[in-house]
N, C-alpha and C positions, 0 to 999 in steps of 0.2 A: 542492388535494388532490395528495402527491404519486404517483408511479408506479413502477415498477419497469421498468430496464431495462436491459441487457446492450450490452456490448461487449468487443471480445475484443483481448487485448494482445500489439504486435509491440514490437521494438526491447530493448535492454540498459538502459535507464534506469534502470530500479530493480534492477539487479542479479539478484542470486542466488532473492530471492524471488517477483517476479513474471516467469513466462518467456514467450515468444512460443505466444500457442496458450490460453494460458488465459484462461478465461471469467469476467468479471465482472460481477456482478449490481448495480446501483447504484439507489438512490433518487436518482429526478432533481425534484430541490427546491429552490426559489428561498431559496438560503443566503449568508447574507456570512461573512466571517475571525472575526465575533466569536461567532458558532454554530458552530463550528467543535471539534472535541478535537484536542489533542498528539496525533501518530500515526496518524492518520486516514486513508485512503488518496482522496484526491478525483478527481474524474474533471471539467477542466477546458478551457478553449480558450484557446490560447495563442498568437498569429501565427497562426490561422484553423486553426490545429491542436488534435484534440484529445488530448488526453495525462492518465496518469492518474500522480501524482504521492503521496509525502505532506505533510500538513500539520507545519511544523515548531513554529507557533507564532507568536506577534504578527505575522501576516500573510504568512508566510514559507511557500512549498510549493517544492518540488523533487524529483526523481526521489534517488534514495536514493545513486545513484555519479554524478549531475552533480555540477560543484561551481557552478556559478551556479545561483540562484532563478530561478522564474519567473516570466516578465509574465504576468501572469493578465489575459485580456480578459473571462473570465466563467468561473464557478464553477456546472457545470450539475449534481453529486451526488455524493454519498458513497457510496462501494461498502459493500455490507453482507453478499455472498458472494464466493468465488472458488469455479469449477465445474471441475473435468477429469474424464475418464472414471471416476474412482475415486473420486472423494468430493467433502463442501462443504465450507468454514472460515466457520464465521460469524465474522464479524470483530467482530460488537460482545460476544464471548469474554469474560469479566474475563483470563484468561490469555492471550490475542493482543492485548486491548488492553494489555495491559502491557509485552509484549514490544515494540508498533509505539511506544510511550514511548519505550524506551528506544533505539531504531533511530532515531528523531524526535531525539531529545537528543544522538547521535552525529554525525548526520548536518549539525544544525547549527551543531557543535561544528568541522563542517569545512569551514562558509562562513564564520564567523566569525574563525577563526583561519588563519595562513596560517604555517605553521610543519612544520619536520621531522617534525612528530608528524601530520600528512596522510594520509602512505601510513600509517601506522598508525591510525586513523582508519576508513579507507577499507577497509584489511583488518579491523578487526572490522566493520565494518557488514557485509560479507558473509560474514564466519563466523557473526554472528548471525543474519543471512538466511538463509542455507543451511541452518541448525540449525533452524530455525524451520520452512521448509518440510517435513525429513527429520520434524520431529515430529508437521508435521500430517498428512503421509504415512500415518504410522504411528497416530495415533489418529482422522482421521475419512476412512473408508471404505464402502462399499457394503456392506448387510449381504447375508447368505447370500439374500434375495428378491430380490437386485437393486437394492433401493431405499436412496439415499441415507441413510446415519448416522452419525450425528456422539456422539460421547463430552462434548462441551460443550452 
């Protein structure tokens, strides 16, 4: 049975969209790479660290502006909110999992390739980041009672 359970994220790793101070809610469940979706944000231990990353694909996770993968020593959950004072993102959204797709698909477009087209790359992945959060900014917020609401 799994559980729900939070931790809250410091560091630049993944760029523009997840910041220092935000809260994540994760299902912590005994998963391997092949349970896994494109885009997926996981919450793993890596060199006795734990780091939340995403999923790029055929076994591949990394912070969204690293450019190396990670050693994954164990895969303890998938996040399935982000919390700050103003609202939730459910993340299993059809419209945010498609966007974490295509940030997934960028991203390991720039472990794969080692070419001029990197820093380009690397600036859309945080323009789409940044676009992403201003969006979810804007459509899930606290309603007029206080209590968390989401538009998805």
């Amino acid at each position: 049975m799994s559980k729900i359970k939070s931790v809250i994220v410091s560091g630049n790793s993944m760029g523009t969209y997840l910041k220092s101070g935000d809260v994540l809610l994760y299902e912590d469940v005994n998963i391997n790479h092949k349970d896994l979706r494109v885009g997926e944000l996981i919450v793993l231990v890596s060199f006795k660290k734990c780091l939340v990353h995403r999923y790029l694909g055929n076994g591949v996770i990394k912070g969204d502006t690293n450019k190396c993968i990670d050693q994954v020593d164990k895969i303890i959950g998938v996040v399935k909110y982000r919390l700050n004072e103003n609202m939730y993102v459910n993340y299993d959204s059809v419209f945010i999992r498609n966007i974490s797709v295509l940030i997934a698909y960028l991203s390991r477009f720039n472990v794969i390739r080692r070419s001029k087209l990197d820093k380009l790359v690397y600036i859309s992945i945080m323009i789409i980041s940044y676009q992403l959060r201003l969006i979810e900014n804007t459509f899930f917020s606290r309603g007029s009672d206080g209590t968390c609401k989401s538009i998805y």
